[in-house]
Structure formats: structure tokens, C-alpha cells
C-alpha positions, 0 to 999 in steps of 0.5 A: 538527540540533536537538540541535546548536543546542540545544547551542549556546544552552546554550552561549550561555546561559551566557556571556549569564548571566556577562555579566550577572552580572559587568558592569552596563554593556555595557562591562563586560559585552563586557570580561567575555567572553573572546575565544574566547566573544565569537567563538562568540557572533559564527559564529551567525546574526543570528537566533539572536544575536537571539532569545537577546538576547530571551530573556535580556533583552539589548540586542544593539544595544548591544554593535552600537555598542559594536563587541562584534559587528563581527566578525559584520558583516565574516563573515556567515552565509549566508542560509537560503532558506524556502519563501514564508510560513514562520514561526518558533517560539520556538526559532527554528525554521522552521515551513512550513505544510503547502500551502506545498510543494504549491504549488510542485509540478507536477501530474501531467501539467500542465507547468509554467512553467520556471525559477520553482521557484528562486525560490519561496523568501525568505531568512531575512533580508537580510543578504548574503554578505560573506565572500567574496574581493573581485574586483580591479576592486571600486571603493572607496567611502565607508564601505569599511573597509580593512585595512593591516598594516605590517611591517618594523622594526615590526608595526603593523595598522590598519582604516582606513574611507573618510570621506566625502572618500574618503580613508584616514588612515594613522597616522606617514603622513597621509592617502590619496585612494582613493574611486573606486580599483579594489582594485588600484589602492588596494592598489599606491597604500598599498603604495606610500606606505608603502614612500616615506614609511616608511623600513624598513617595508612594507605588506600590503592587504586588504578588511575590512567593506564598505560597504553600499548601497541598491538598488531591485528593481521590477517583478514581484518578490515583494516590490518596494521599496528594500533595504540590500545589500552592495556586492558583491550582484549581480543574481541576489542582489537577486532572492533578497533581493526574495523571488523573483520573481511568477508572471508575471515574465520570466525572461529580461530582467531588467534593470539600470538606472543613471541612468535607463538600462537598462545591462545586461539578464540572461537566468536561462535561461543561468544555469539551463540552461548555468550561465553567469553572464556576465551578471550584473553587481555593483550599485551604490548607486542602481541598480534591478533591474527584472523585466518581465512575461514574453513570448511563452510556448510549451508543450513535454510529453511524451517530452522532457528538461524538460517545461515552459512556456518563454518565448520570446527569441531562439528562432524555430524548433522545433528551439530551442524543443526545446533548451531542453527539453534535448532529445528522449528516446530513447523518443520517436516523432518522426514524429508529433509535435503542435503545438496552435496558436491562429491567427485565433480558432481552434485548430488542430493541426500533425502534424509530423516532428522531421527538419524541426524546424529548418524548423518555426516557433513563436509566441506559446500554441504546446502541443508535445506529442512522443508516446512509442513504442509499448510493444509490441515489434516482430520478438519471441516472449514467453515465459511462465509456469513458465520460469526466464527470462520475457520478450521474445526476438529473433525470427529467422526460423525460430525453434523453440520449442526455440530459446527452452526449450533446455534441461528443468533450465536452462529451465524451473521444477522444477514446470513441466507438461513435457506441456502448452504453448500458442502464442498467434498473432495470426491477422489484422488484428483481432487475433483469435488462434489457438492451437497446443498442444505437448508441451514435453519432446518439443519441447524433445528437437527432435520435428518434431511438437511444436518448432512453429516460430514467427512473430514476436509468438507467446507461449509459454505453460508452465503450472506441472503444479499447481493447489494453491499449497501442492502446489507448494510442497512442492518438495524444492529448498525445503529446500536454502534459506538461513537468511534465506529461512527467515526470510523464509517465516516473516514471510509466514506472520505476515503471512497469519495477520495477514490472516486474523485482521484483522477479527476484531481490528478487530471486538474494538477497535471492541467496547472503545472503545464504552461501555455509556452510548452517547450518542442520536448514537453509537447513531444513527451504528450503525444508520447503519454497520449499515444500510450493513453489510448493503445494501453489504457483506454479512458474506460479503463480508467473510469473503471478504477473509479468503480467501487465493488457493489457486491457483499461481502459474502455474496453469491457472486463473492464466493461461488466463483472460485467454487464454479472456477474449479467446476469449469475444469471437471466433467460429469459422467454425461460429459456435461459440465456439472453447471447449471443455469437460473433465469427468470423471476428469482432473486438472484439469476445466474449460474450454479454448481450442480450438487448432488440429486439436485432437483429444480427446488434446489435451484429455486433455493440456491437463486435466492428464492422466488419473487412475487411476480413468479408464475408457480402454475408452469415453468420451464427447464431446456437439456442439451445433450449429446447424443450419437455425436449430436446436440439434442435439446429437450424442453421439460415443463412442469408444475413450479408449485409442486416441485417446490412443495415436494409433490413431484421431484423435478431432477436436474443435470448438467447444463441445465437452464431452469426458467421461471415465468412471470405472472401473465400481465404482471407489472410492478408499481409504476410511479410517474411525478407530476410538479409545479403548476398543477392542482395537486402535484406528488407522484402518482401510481399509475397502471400500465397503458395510462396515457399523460392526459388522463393523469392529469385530470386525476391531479386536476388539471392544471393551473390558472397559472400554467406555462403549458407551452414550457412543460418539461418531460423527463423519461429514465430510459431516455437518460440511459440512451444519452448515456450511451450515446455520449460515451459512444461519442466520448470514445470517437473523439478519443480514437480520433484524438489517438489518431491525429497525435499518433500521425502527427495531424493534430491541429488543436492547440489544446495540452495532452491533460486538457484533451483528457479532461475534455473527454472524461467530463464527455464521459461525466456530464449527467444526462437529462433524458428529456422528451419534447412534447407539445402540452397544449395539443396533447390536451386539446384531445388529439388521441394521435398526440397522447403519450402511454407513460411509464415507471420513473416518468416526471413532467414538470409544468412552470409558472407563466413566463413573459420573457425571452433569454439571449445567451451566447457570444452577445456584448451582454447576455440578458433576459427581456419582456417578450414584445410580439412585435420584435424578431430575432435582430431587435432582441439581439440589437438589444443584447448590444449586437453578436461578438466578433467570434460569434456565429451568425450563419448558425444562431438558432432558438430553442423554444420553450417546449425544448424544440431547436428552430434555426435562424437566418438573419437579414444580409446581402443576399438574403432579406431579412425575416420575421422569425417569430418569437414567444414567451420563453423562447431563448435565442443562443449565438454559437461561437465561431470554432473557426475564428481567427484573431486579429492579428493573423488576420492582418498578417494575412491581409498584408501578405496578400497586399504584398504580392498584388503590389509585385504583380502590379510592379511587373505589369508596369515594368512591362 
């Protein structure tokens, strides 16, 4: 739209430019426009029209006098309607300012008065529609132009205006008396006189450029006072031309006055709810629209068509007072709808049924309030979970569980747990619940035991057979899936990437936007942030954000716990809570709903099933009660295998824990990697108690060109101790830094964002789970020496190495041949000597197996010393943490000298 009318000012822009460089006078500049540019310059608004007169320094009321721009007063642009205090820039665009809509919207919950939106705008300007066809009965008046086109021997067109004697002089004709006519009237009379008075000729009448008129809009208008209006302006149009109406004025009886009579009065509910404008009367000069403040108001919220404040006229009853509402809606409870009233000083409430509405009287502050249905559905069994069509289903009676799942393929989900499904029934008027479990492969095959049948308001619950999100994912009608799906699945993968990299960026940014010269205020403001950070949001807490939920969808965990929530607040008969427990070796261990007569192979079930490594020979289930005012717990062992098999029915109560035992000397498969310089490197199999030794001889020993002495042994269990140990070390540093910011004794130089990347990456770095060992006196036979291997352990063997690595705060870190006639100094002479900020009291060297040795370097207290070297080894020179630089060196060593040189002054003086 802006590229459209910056169009058209260009456009105009020109044919003002040759205006005024082709004519000096406005004659001569409206005889130097062309028709066609006269007439684009006429269809813009009065406002553009202005504002480029502005801009280009041009009279518009001139070519107005001159009749340039009467073509625009007898085709007016439609007025735009704003918004109450809108403004305009220099372009002539609108400018709304921004509470300027929310003043006009309704507040969630809170009615409002009805009607008053339609006029909560102003126009533009006040220049009326005149385009439109004239009506047949419009009155002529003085200062009407009318155009006559004759026709005949001859074509002749002639505007002809209403003098002030109300007449019309035709040319070759003389004068007509036409003030007062009709259109019709006029238009019969002039064709008429034409037709007598001009032999051969014949006349076409119609309206040109009408006259205006002044009116008077009153009352509780926005803005009240005379206005200059076309003669065809009607009621409603005064209205808009006054700015709307107040907040307190009648929609209802506007009225019309005429010589101090009020002839008409108008109803806008007519217009607004039934779209009847009969009332609205055509205004003449002289006449005053008055707006009344409003009358009786009445309230109407809730499960109806128009919640609104509506004022009241004719309407007595509440059926009529709903009308206006447009009505009820279906959702409506209609036996309980509530009338707030205020009656004799008090305020009451009336409960009533909408039947008797007619009957039912309305008065002055009534609030109606209809009430919406219940959102619980009535006569139904909800189906949940793994189903490939969830939701609510018409109860009958006699219903199945077969008559909702008919089907394993069409029913449910490709990974739904076809052994395991539970019925939710509410029990009592309480509310309190009971539970039924079923096998849902033998109660959709119709087993009497298992298709439990059902009672209305029953949900059955399917639980997906995994507990793992990425588990049950790995479905092979996955990869049967559209190229768009693909796609999809890989904007959710950046999305969880984005998620758990989303800190650790925002870290970064707030890193680059602080500067090194960070203002007192700035530095204040971190240790505010910090002392918040870890008295209100620890760093675990953010770390735990960075989590994505490893549960299916319709796990266990997912959808028992609102059921085992509800559970937690209902006793049994026995006083226990109608829980159970489930440990050992089954699927999914944890705690259970208690169901109905319930036995251990319901548990069994309802834990996912056993694994491979459960002793069926004997399990175990522990009972505490209560008996006599006393905790008595009771162990039951009995025969797994019989219980599941039907053979002895094992009962369960609340509180119960069911163990299920491994298999003696059970042991899953453990793996051990073996790499690099051996005969036959991959990973092995081991059984429990296989020592390192031994499984190098089953991989044949090593090479010819082993690195013995650089073996790197890695253990899973060593990587999770690490894990704990830096992020219990994360969390020290953390409570230390709070600490020193909250009491002011921080004396790091590090920024608030760099002290919080510090501690995030401790709480990231990727632990190595590495184990020292010494290969070659492990194989040389000592059985002290040997290690017991175990799952997930990896040994890494390297080729021969013949070097020795210097790093750290050296003038050049390097590798070079090991030489056994060097030690430490040489090879750090050859690095080109430590650094300034290095610290030579703590170089230390880490051997090629891993061990750490200290180093003590030759000085003037101590003699130097052989350490002796091997190949492999590196030599790391630590920075000094507590350097200083150079020039706080001096500045010190100057103020010292300084007061030696005072002392020795006073000393001289005495």
C-alpha cells in the first residue's frame, strides 16, 4: 500500500513541477495541466491533495476558487476511520499510538458494553460521501447544482446552481422555481419546460455537486458542536463525523430535533443486531442530532452468543434481554443459570432455569451469569495410551474390553505392551478408584479372563512395551516414511542440538559483550547476577534444563503417575496404601498400583515381564503391617515358576515388595577391547574373574613393535568416578566463588560470564577413566601385579616411541630424540629455557604409563639432579598462578627503594 501511494506522489510530484514551471498565475498553471493529469490529481484524498500542495509550496485554495478542483467536491473520496488520537507523519500516514487499541479491547472475562466498538473511531476528515445516487424524494435547495443535458437538433450540457430565489436559469429558456421540489418533481418540471418552450429539443436531469448544510450533533458525543455536512448526511453519518459517541451515551435514543421538536429518535441496537436502518433519517440544515446518556444497563457473561453490557428499552423479561445476547449456546447449562441483583441496598442472587425465562423479569445492574455444561462426558470408557485412536467411546451396557481394542494391527500401536493393561474405575462417591489388569492380546482374542467387561466412565489404560524414547523409536515402519517426514525428523534433531547447546552459547555472547574496562556499576551488577545465580538457580539447575526427557511417550513412568498420585491419597481396608513394589531381575522395576486380587504374576506383568537372568526356582516377597499398634514384617518365599504358571496363587497386598532373584553366578557378557600393537586386536569376551594377562595371550601376545611401557588402560566405572569427583569439584568452586562475591573478598580478575563458563565447561570436560598400570611387571608373571578385568575395560598398546615431549611455559614446546645421557635441565635448555610466568619449583614429568614424578631443578641451594628420563616421557612446566608482571614489579621495587633512601636521609640528619 505505501509503495502504491509513493507512486502516486511521484506522479503528482510531477505534474505540480510542470505547473509551476510552465504558468506564473493559477490560470495559467490549471491551463497547463492536461485533463487526464487534472483528473488523477482530483481521485486522491483532500488529505494527500493537501499535503503535496504543502510540499511543493502550492496554494490548493486557489485552483478551489478557480474551479481546478471542482470535480473533487462533486466525487469525494470515502472518509477513513482511525482509531481516537491518531496522528499523522509527513508523508501522511497514520501513526496509532500503541495503547490506542487496547483501550478498546475487552479484558479477558470482563463484558463489555455492547455497541460502543463502532464508534470508537473518528474519520479522517469531515467531508461526507457525495458520490452516491440521489434518493427520488431529496428536496432541492439553494446552493444545489443541477445538471441538464439537452439533446435534440442540438447537444448542449449546462450545471445549473439554486440561487438564492431558488431558481435555475436555463439558457434560450429563462428561469425555473425548483427550491422546495422533490428530485422527481424538478426533474418532470425542467423536462417539461424544455420539451414546451424548445421545439426539437429534449432534456436529460440529474444532480451534480450538492449543497452543504450545517447541523448540530449534542449531547454525549465525543466531540459535540456545529459541523458543515452534505445534504444527504444522515443520522448515523453525523455520528461518525462527531468522532463516535462518550462512554456513557445512549445507543438506543438518539435523537433528531427540528425546530426545537424531537421528530425522530433512533435505535443503533436495530442497526447493530438486525441490520435495520429504517430508522435513520436524511438531516437537514438547522437540525440537531442529540445523544442522551444511556438508561437502565443489564450484564449478560458466560455460555451465550454476545457477552456484553446491554442497555435496556423495551426489553422487560429475560428471555428478551437473552435475545439481544443472540442467544444461548449449545454448551449452556440452562437449569442453573444466575442472576446477581441489587435490591433494597443488598445484593442478592436468583438461581434460575432458562425454561421460565419468559416469566423471569430484568431491572436496572442485573449481572446474568449462564453457566457452561460440565466437561465430563457422561454414559463413556476413555481409552488411553499406545492406541492408534484415543479418546472417548459410547458406553453400552455389556460393553468389553474387546468392543473398544477389536483388533492387535488396527487397534493399537506397532509398540504397544500387548501383556500388560489397566482399568481405572471409580469405586464410590468419593471418587476413590480401583484397578483391574488384563492381558491385552488375550482380551482382544475374547479370553473370558482378560475381556473384563466394563462399567461406564472406565478408562483403559495401554502402556507402550518401552521405556527408552530412543528404544521405541527404532521401529522398522520408520523407515517406510516420506521424504517431508525425513526432513521433519531432522529439523527436530537441530532443534534438540539447539536446546542442548543454548546455554553454553548465551554464555559465550554475554563473554563478548562485557569488556575488560567494565565500569564500578557493570561490576556491581555481576555480583548481583552472581549472588542470585547461586542462591536461586544453581548451575545444576541449569545443566538440568539442558536434559531431554529419555521416557516414551506412553511409558510406564508417563502414565502411571498420575494414577499412582491419586493412589497416594487412598487407603485400603488394611490402612495400607493400595501400592506395591517390584525389584530385582524384571524389566522395568519400580512401584505399582495395587489392582484387584492382584497375585505376584500380576506384578511380574505389570514390571514388563522377567529377564533371562531371573532365578524362577525362588523368589521373595517382604509384608509390612501393622498389627496391635506394631510394625510386623513378614518374608513369603515361593516358587516364581509356579506362580507364573498358575499352579500356586501367590496374593499380594498393600505395601508389598516382590523380589525376583538372579540366577546364582549369573553374569551377562563382558566385553574387554584390546587395540594397537597386538597380534590380534578387536574385542573379546571374556568370563568373570579373567585377568589382563591371560587375554593377552588368547590375542597372542604382543608385537615386535609394542610400546609396553606406554600401555593406556581405560575402565567405565573409573570414567563415572571422575565424573563425580569434578562435578563435586565444580560445586566447591561454585560455593566458593558465591561466597567471596557475596562478602566482597574476591580477588580474581575474572568477569561474572567468564567465572560461569569456567564452571560449566568443569562440569563438561569428558572424563578419561584412565588406570596406571605397569605392563611390562604385569607380564613378567607377578600374580600380585595382575588385574581381574571387567565389562567395558579397553587397553591400548602404541607403536615404539623414541621421544620425550616438552610442554607448558617453555620459549618453544617440542618434541625431541630421547638421549639417555640428558635429564631434565638439557632437554628444557633445548626447549630454549622456562618463561617468565613459568613455575620452576613445581615442574613435574608424566611417564609414559601415565605416573606423575616431580622435578627439582638445580639452584642455589640445592645441586642439581639426574632425573632420569625415558622414551615417552613429557616434561610439563606449570604457570606461575601467582605471577606478577613487570610493571607491578617495579612500581613495588621503587617504593621500597623509596623509603630505604628516607630512612638513610634521617639516619644522616641525626
Amino acid at each position: 500500500m505505501r509503495s502504491i501511494l509513493a507512486t502516486r506522489y511521484f506522479v503528482i510530484g510531477m505534474i505540480l513541477t510542470s505547473l509551476f514551471v510552465f504558468a506564473q498565475s493559477v490560470q495559467a498553471q490549471v491551463a497547463g495541466v492536461t485533463p487526464q493529469q487534472l483528473e488523477q490529481f482530483k481521485q486522491l484524498p483532500r488529505a494527500q491533495q493537501e499535503m503535496l500542495a504543502r510540499q511543493y509550496g502550492f496554494d490548493l485554495s486557489l485552483l478551489d476558487s478557480q474551479g481546478g478542483l471542482s470535480g473533487n467536491k462533486t466525487n469525494e473520496d470515502p472518509q477513513t476511520i482511525f482509531p481516537r488520537g491518531t496522528t499523522f507523519d509527513e508523508n501522511g500516514d497514520p501513526v496509532i499510538p500503541q495503547d490506542i487499541a487496547a483501550q478498546f479491547e475487552e479484558d479477558e472475562g470482563v463484558p463489555q458494553p455492547f455497541g460502543y466498538k463502532l464508534f470508537a473511531g473518528e474519520p479522517s476528515t469531515f467531508a461526507q460521501v457525495t458520490g452516491a445516487p440521489v434518493p427520488s424524494n431529496y428536496v432541492i435547495g439553494v446552493g444545489d447544482t443541477i445538471q441538464v443535458q439537452l439533446y435534440g437538433k442540438e447537444s448542449k450540457s449546462h450545471q445549473l446552481v439554486v440561487d438564492r430565489q431558488g431558481r435555475v436559469t436555463i439558457p434560450d429558456l429563462g428561469p425555473i422555481q425548483v427550491s422546495g421540489l422533490t428530485f422527481d418533481k424538478m426533474r418532470d418540471l425542467v423536462q417539461q419546460e424544455v420539451s414546451q418552450r424548445l421545439i426539437g429539443m429534449q432534456a436529460a436531469v440529474s444532480m451534480g455537486e450538492l449543497r452543504s448544510i450545517q447541523i448540530f450533533v449534542m449531547g454525549e458525543a465525543h466531540k459535540p458542536g456545529a459541523y458543515t455536512v452534505s445534504s444527504l448526511t444522515t443520522m448515523t453519518q453525523a455520528l461518525f463525523v462527531s468522532g463516535g459517541v462518550s462512554d456513557i451515551a445512549s445507543l438506543r435514543n438518539v435523537q433528531l430535533k427540528r425546530d426545537g421538536e424531537t421528530i425522530a429518535t433512533l435505535d443503533l441496537y436495530d442497526f447493530l443486531i438486525h441490520g435495520n436502518m429504517a430508522g435513520d433519517r436524511v438531516l437537514q440544515s438547522g437540525d440537531m442530532v442529540f445523544i442522551p446518556s444511556r438508561g437502565e444497563m443489564v450484564t449478560v457473561q458466560g455460555e451465550v452468543i454476545r457477552p456484553a453490557i446491554y442497555e435496556l428499552k423495551d426489553e422487560k423479561n429475560l428471555q428478551q434481554v437473552l435475545e439481544l445476547a443472540g442467544g444461548v449456546l449449545p454448551t449452556a447449562y440452562k437449569k442453573a443459570t444466575r442472576i446477581e441483583r441489587v435490591r433494597d441496598g443488598r445484593r442478592l442472587v436468583s438461581t434460575v432455569d432458562l425454561a421460565n425465562a419468559k416469566s423471569l423479569s430484568v431491572a436496572d445492574g442485573d449481572n446474568v451469569d449462564v453457566p457452561a455444561v460440565s466437561n465430563e462426558i457422561v454414559d463413556s470408557v476413555m481409552l488411553v495410551g499406545a492406541v492408534a485412536r484415543p479418546g472417548y467411546y459410547e458406553f453400552s451396557d455389556g460393553m468389553r474390553v474387546s468392543d473398544v481394542l477389536s483388533d492387535i494391527k488396527t487397534s493399537l500401536l506397532s509398540y504397544a505392551d500387548l501383556g500388560y493393561g489397566l482399568i481405572v474405575r471409580e469405586r464410590d462417591q468419593r471418587r476413590n478408584v480401583e484397578l483391574h489388569q488384563f492381558d491385552v492380546a488375550a482380551a482382544i482374542s475374547g479370553d473370558a479372563e482378560h475381556n473384563k467387561q466394563l462399567q461406564s466412565h472406565d478408562q483403559l489404560v495401554i502402556f507402550s512395551r518401552y521405556e527408552d524414547k530412543k528404544l521405541q523409536n527404532l521401529q522398522l515402519t520408520d523407515w517406510i516414511v516420506s521424504e517431508t517426514e525425513k526432513e521433519r525428523r531432522e529439523r527436530a534433531q537441530l532443534l534438540k542440538d539447539y536446546r542442548q547447546n543454548y546455554l553454553r552459547g548465551l554464555v559465550a555472547e554475554q563473554q563478548r559483550e562485557l569488556t575488560e574496562d567494565e565500569t564500578e556499576s557493570q561490576e556491581s551488577q555481576a555480583q548481583q547476577e552472581l549472588q542470585g545465580l547461586f542462591t536461586q538457580r544453581s548451575l545444576d539447575e541449569d545443566l538440568e534444563k539442558m536434559k531431554i526427557d529419555e521416557y516414551a511417550e506412553y511409558s510406564r513412568n508417563n502414565l502411571l503417575e498420575p494414577i499412582l498420585t491419586r493412589l497416594r491419597h487412598q487407603f485400603t481396608e488394611s490402612g495400607n496404601l493400595p501400592l506395591v513394589y517390584v525389584s530385582g531381575e524384571v524389566k522395568y522395576p519400580g512401584v505399582y498400583p495395587l489392582v484387584e486380587n492382584a497375585d505376584a504374576s500380576d506384578l511380574v506383568a505389570a514390571a514388563g515381564g522377567l529377564k533371562e537372568s531371573a532365578h524362577l526356582a525362588r523368589a521373595e516377597i517382604t509384608r509390612t503391617q501393622v498389627i496391635d499398634g506394631e510394625t510386623v514384617t513378614d518374608y513369603l518365599s515361593f516358587n516364581l515358576f509356579d506362580a507364573l504358571m498358575g499352579k500356586d496363587s501367590v496374593l499380594v497386598k498393600g505395601r508389598d515388595s516382590l523380589n525376583v532373584f538372579a540366577i546364582p553366578d549369573w553374569q551377562n557378557t563382558l566385553e574387554v577391547t584390546l587395540e594397537g600393537e597386538v597380534r590380534f586386536p578387536g574385542t573379546y569376551t571374556i568370563r568373570r574373574g579373567e585377568t589382563l594377562t591371560a587375554l593377552i595371550e588368547r590375542a597372542g601376545g604382543l608385537t615386535q613393535y609394542a610400546f609396553a611401557r606406554g600401555a593406556i588402560f581405560t575402565r567405565e566405572e573409573l570414567k563415572e568416578l571422575e565424573k563425580q569427583r569434578m562435578q563435586s569439584l565444580a560445586r566447591e568452586l561454585q560455593h566458593e566463588v558465591a561466597t567471596n562475591n557475596i562478602t566482597g573478598n574476591n580477588q580474581s580478575t575474572m568477569s561474572y560470564s567468564q567465572t560461569r563458563q569456567l564452571l560449566r565447561d568443569l562440569m563438561e570436560v569428558e572424563p578419561v577413566g584412565r588406570l596406571v598400570i605397569d605392563l611390562p611387571y604385569i607380564m613378567s608373571g607377578s600374580l600380585n601385579s595382575d588385574i581381574q578385568l571387567k565389562d567395558g575395560d579397553r587397553l591400548v598398546i602404541p607403536a615404539q616411541r623414541n621421544t620425550v615431549n616438552v610442554i607448558g611455559e617453555v620459549q618453544l614446546a617440542s618434541s625431541f630424540l630421547y638421549d639417555g645421557s640428558l635429564n631434565v635441565e638439557d632437554y628444557l635448555r633445548r626447549a630454549g629455557g622456562t618463561r617468565k610466568k613459568a613455575d620452576e619449583e613445581r615442574i613435574f614429568v608424566v611417564k609414559a604409563n601415565g605416573a606423575v614424578e616431580m622435578v627439582e631443578l638445580g639452584g642455589w641451594f640445592s645441586m642439581a639432579s639426574n632425573n632420569r628420563l625415558e622414551p615417552g616421557d613429557t616434561i610439563v612446566v606449570p604457570l606461575d598462578t601467582e605471577y606478577t608482571n613487570n610493571m607491578e614489579l617495579w612500581r613495588d621495587a621503587t617504593q621500597i627503594l623509596y623509603q630505604i633512601g628516607v630512612a638513610l636521609a634521617a639516619l644522616t640528619a641525626i
